[in-house]
N, C-alpha and C positions, 0 to 999 in steps of 0.2 A: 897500785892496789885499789881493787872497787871499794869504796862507801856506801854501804848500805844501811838503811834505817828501818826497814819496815818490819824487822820481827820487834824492835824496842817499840817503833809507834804504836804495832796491831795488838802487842804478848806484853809488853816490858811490866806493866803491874802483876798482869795474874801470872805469868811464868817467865820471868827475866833470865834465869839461865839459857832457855830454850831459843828465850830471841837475842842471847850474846852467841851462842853457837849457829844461829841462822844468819846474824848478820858479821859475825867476826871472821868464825871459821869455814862456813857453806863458802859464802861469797869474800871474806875479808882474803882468806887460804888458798880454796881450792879455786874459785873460779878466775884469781886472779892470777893464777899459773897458765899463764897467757905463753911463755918459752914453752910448752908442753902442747900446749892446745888452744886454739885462738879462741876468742869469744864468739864470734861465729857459729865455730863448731861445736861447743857447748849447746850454744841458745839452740841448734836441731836439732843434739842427743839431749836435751832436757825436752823437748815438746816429744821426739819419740817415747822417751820413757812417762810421761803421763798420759798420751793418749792410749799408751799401751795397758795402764793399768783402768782404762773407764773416765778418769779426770776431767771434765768438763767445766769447772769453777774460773774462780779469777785468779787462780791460780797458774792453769793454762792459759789465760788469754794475756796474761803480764808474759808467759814465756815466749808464746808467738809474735806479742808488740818486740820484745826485746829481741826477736831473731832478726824481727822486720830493719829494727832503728842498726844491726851489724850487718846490714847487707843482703839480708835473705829475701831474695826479689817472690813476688806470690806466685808464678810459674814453679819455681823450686817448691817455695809450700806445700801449693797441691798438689804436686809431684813426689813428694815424701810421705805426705795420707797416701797418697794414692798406692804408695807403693807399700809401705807396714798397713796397710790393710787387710793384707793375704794374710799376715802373719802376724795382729793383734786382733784381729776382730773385724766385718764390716761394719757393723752398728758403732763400735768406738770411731772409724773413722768418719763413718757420716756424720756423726752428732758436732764434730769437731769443724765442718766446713761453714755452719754460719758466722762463727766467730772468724774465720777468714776473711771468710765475706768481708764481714763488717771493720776488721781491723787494714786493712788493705784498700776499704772502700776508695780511698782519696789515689791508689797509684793506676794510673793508666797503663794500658798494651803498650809496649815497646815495639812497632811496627818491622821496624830491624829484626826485632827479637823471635820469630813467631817461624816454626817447625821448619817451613822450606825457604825462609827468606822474605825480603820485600818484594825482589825483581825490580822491572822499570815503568815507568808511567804509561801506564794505557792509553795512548796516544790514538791509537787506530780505532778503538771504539768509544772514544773520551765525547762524539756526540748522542752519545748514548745513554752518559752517566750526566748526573746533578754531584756536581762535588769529583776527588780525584781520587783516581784507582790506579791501581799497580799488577803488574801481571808475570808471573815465572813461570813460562809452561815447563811441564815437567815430564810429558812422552806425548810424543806425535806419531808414531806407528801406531797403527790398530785401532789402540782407543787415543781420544784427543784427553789429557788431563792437565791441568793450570791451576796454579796456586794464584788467586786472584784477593786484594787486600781493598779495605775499604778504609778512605781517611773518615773521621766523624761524619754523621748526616750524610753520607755519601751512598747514593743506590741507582741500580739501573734503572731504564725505563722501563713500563710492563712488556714483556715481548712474549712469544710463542716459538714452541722447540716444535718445528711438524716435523713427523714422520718417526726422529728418533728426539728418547728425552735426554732426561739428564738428571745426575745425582748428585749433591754438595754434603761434602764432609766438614764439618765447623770445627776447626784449631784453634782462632784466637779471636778474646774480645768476644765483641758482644753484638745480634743484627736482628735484621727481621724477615719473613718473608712470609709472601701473603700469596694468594690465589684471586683472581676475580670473583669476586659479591663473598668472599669468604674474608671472615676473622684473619687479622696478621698474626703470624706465632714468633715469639720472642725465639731466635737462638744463642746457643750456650756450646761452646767448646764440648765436643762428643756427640754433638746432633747430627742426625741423618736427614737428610730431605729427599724426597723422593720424586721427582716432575714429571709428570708421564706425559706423554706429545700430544699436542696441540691446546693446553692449560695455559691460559692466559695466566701471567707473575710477574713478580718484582721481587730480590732483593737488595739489600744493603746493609751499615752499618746503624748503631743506635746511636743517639745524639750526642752522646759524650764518650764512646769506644771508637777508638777501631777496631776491624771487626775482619778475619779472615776465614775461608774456606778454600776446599780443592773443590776444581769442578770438573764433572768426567760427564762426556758425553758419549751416551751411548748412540752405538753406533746403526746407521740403516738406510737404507739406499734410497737416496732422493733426499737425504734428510736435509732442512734447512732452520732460520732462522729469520724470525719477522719481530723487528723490534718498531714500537709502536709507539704510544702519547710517554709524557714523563708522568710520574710521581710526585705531582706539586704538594709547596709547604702545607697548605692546608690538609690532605689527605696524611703528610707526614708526619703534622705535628700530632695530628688526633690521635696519634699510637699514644704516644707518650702520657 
């Protein structure tokens, strides 16, 4: 049976019935009909059902801690906004994501965990990279496309796509990429980037993610690839 206290600590003078029925029978009863329904599953259908109604207090962010502390990894999370979004509101679900953010702050990308896999250690371009990469390609007909992973701090050197460029879809974690004499741009899981041939760049990882994308080159005849100086600590740290 849960033990709860917080409707007697927050309610118990001005309305003590209210917080023996919040703490006895919400939680003391129903949530602790755990043969019916785990806690788990609760702690999602209780964040579904306040973001759905607008809820943004401490009241949701106790529900979201408490899905996190039964299991509920932050991929699932944002994957459940993401998904009662169509069908409670976009703005309820936007408003809901920095409290993820922040609640989740402390768990890292699960390298393993991330849409097409880790693959195996990039071996064959490993004097390329500062730090270790991983690489599953995933079609070699037509277009070349690879699921490429970054461990922390980990980036390529700056190189150049001549002839044809190349596109990066970002899945997991968290990275950077930059342009020559141009600003580095933070990426985020859903970002596009766009390389058009012969733009001198770098990406990689940010200093405490891992950090994956797909990479698809597009295709064109003669195309190749000229990889050039690294991305030293100093030029890396300055992002940060």
């Amino acid at each position: 049976m849960i033990k709860q206290t917080a409707g007697r600590n927050g309610l118990g003078d001005l309305a003590p019935k209210f917080a023996q029925l919040n703490d006895d029978v919400l939680f003391g009863e129903v949530w602790s009909r755990e043969d019916k329904l785990s806690l788990r599953d609760r702690s999602m259908i209780t964040v579904v059902a306040l973001v759905s109604k607008g809820i943004t207090d401490n009241s949701l962010k106790y529900h979201i801690q408490n899905a996190k502390n039964h299991g509920v990894t932050k991929t699932e999370m944002v994957e459940i906004i993401t998904h009662i979004a169509f069908y409670v509101g976009w703005p309820n679900a936007w408003a809901v994501f920095p409290m993820v953010r922040e609640i989740y702050a402390e768990e890292k990308a699960d390298p393993s965990d991330s849409l097409f896999g880790l693959g195996q250690p990039n071996t064959a371009f490993a004097q390329y990279f500062i730090g270790n990469s991983y690489l599953n390609p995933l079609n070699a007909e037509g277009v070349n496309v690879c699921n490429v992973t970054f461990e922390p701090r980990c980036r390529n050197n700056w190189h150049i796509h001549h002839k044809g460029g190349q596109i990066l879809l970002c899945t997991d974690g968290e990275g950077w990429y930059q342009e020559w004499e141009q600003p580095a741009r933070k990426l985020h899981p859903g970002d596009v980037v766009y390389i058009a041939p012969e733009i001198k760049h770098w990406h990689g990882a940010g200093a405490d993610e891992w950090f994956t994308h797909i990479a698809i080159e597009i295709p064109a005849q003669g195309a190749s690839n000229e990889w050039l100086e690294p991305v030293n600590d100093d030029q890396y740290n300055s992002l940060a």
